[in-house]
C-alpha positions as CSV (number, residue, x, y, z in Angstrom):
1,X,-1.9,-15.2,-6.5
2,X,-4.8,-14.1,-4.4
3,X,-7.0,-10.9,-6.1
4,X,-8.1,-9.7,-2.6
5,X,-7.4,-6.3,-2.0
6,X,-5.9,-4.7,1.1
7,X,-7.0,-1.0,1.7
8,X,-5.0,0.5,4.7
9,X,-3.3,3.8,6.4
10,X,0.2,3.8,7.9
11,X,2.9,6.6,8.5
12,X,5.6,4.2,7.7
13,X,4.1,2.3,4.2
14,X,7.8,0.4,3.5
15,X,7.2,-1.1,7.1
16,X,4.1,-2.1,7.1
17,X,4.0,-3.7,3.2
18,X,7.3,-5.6,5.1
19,X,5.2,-6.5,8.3
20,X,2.0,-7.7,5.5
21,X,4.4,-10.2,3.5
22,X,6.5,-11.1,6.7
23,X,3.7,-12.9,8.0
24,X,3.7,-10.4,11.0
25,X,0.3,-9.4,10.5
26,X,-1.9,-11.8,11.7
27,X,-5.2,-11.2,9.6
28,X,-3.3,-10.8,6.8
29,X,-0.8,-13.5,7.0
30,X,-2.8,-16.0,5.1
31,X,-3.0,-13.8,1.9
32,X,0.6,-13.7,1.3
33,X,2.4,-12.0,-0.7
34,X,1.2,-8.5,-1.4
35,X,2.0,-6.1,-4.1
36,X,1.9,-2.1,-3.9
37,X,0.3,-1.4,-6.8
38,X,-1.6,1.8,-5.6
39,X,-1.5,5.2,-2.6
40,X,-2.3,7.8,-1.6
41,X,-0.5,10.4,0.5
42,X,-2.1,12.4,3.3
43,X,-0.7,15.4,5.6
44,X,-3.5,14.8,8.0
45,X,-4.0,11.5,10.0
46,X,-8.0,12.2,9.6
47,X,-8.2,12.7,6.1
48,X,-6.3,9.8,5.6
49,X,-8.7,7.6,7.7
50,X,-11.7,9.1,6.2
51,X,-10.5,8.0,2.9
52,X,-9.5,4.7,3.8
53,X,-13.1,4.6,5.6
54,X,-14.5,5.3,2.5
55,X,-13.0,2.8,-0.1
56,X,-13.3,0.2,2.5
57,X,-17.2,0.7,2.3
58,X,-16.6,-1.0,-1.3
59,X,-19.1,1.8,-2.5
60,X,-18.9,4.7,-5.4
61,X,-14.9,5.3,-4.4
62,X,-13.2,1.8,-4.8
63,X,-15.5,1.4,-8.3
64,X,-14.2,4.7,-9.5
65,X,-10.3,3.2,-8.1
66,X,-11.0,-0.7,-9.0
67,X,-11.5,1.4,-12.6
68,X,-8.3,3.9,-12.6
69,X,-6.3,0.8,-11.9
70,X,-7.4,-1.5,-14.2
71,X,-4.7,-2.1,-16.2
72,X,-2.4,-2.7,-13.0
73,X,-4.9,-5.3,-11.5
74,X,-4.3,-8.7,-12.5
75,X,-7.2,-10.1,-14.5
């Protein structure tokens, strides 16, 4: 199983994990499957970008998330 992460925003998130491990998604085709394992829900399409902005950045944020979830990431 591949231990890359995928840090994304969607309105429709049972779609687009669908599309992901369909194959549909071209840059992401090659990492099949992929596993829900975290998200987070926004109200606003801007907050929700800032956020994904931010933990794709691989700074302070996805540490602190790489951290909450460590017991849910495979070793």
């Amino acid at each position: 199983m591949n231990k890359q992460f995928y840090i994304g925003s969607t309105p429709e998130l049972k779609n687009r994990l669908s599309e992901h491990n369909e194959g549909k998604v071209q840059s992401t085709a090659p990492y099949i499957p992929y596993e829900l394992i975290y998200f987070e829900g926004y109200r606003d399409k801007q907050d929700a970008l800032s956020r994904e902005k931010k933990l794709k950045h691989h700074g302070q944020g996805f540490r602190r998330l790489k951290e909450r979830l460590k017991n849910s990431i495979l070793p």
